[in-house]
C-alpha positions as CSV (number, residue, x, y, z in Angstrom):
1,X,18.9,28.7,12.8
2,X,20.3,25.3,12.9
3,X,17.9,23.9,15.1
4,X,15.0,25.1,12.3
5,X,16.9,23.4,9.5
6,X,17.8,20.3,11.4
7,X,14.1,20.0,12.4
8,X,13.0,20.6,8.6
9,X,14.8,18.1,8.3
10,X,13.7,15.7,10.0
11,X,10.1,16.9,9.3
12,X,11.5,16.1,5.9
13,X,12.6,12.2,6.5
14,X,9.4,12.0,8.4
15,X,7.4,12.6,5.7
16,X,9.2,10.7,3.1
17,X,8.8,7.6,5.7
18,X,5.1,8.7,6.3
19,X,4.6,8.3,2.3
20,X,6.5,5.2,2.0
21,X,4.7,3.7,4.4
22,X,1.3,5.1,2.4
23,X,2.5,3.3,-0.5
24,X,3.5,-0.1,1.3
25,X,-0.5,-0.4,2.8
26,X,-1.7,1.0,-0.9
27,X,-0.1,-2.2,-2.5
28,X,-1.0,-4.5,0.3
29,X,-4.4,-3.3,-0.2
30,X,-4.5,-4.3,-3.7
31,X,-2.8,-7.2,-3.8
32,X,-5.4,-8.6,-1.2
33,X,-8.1,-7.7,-4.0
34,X,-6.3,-9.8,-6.1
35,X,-9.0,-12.7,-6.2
36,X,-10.6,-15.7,-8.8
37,X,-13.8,-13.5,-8.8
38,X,-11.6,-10.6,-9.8
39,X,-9.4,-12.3,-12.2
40,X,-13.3,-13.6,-13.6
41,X,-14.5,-10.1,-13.4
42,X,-11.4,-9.1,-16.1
43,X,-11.7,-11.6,-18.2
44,X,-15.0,-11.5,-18.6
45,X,-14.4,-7.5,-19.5
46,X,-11.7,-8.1,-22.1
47,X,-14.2,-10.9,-23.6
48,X,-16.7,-8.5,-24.0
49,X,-14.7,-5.7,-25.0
50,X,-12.9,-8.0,-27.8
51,X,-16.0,-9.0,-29.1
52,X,-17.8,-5.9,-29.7
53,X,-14.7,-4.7,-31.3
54,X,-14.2,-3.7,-35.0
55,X,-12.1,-1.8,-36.7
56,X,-12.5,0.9,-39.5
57,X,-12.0,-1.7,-42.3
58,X,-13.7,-4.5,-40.3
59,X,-10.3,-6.6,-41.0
60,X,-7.6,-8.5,-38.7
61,X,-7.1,-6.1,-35.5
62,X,-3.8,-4.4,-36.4
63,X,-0.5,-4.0,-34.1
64,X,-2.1,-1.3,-31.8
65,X,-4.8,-3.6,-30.6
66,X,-2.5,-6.7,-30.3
67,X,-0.4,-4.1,-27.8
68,X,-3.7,-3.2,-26.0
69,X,-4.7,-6.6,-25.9
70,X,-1.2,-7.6,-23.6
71,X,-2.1,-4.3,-21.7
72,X,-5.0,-6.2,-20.8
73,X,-3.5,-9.2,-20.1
74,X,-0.6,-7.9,-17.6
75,X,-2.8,-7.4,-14.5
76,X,-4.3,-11.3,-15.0
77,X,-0.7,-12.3,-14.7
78,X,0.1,-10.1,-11.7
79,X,-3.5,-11.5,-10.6
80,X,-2.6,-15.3,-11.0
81,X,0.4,-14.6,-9.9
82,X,0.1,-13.2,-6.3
83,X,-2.8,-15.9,-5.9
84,X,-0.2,-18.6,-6.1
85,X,2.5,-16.4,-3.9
86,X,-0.3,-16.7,-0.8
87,X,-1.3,-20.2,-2.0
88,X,2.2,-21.2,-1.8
89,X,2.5,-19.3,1.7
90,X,0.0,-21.6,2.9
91,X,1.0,-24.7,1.5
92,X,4.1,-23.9,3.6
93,X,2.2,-23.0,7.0
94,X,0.4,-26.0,6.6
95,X,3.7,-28.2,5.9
96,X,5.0,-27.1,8.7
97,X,1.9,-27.5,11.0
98,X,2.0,-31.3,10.0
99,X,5.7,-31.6,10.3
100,X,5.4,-30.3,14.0
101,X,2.3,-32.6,14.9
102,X,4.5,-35.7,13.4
103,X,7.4,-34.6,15.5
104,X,5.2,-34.3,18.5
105,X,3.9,-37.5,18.1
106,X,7.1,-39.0,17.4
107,X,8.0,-37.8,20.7
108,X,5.1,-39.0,22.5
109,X,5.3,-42.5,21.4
110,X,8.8,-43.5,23.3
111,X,9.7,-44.1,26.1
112,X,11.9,-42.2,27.5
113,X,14.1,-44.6,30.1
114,X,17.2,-42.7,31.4
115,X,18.4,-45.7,33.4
């Protein structure tokens, strides 16, 4: 009886790994969709959206559409945003690619006398 509850268990811890790890490729996959022609595609959308807009009284868009509007505007932040995270990256990678080629030819440029 303890082997069967041990093994649900672990059945249990597999599956709770199984789903994390679900979840970790679901925001990897989305975060590499995160693109210019994507953050184009939105704006363009809300643009649209905004201008075929009117409400009942034709007036100033009230409170609700001002929150819908930074509803909107949220994933063109997280957008931006993880473009400049791998930008960033890169900049890095690169950085250090030159700083190891200057090293290395640092190196090859003396002499290296012992005596």
């Amino acid at each position: 009886m303890t082997s069967l509850t041990e093994q649900m268990g672990q059945l249990k811890k597999q599956q709770y790994a199984l789903a994390e790890k679900i979840k970790e490729e679901e925001e990897r996959k989305l975060k590499e969709s995160y693109t210019i022609e994507r953050l184009e595609q939105l704006n363009n959308n809300q643009s649209e959206s905004i201008k075929k807009y009117r409400s009942k009284d034709s007036n100033y868009r009230g409170k609700f559409e001002l929150q819908q509007t930074n509803l909107m505007t949220n994933p063109r932040f997280q957008i931006i945003l993880e473009i400049l995270k791998r930008q960033n990256a890169r900049i890095v990678e690169l950085e250090a690619m030159i700083q190891s080629k200057n090293n290395e030819d640092k190196y090859d440029g003396e002499s290296w006398n012992y005596a």
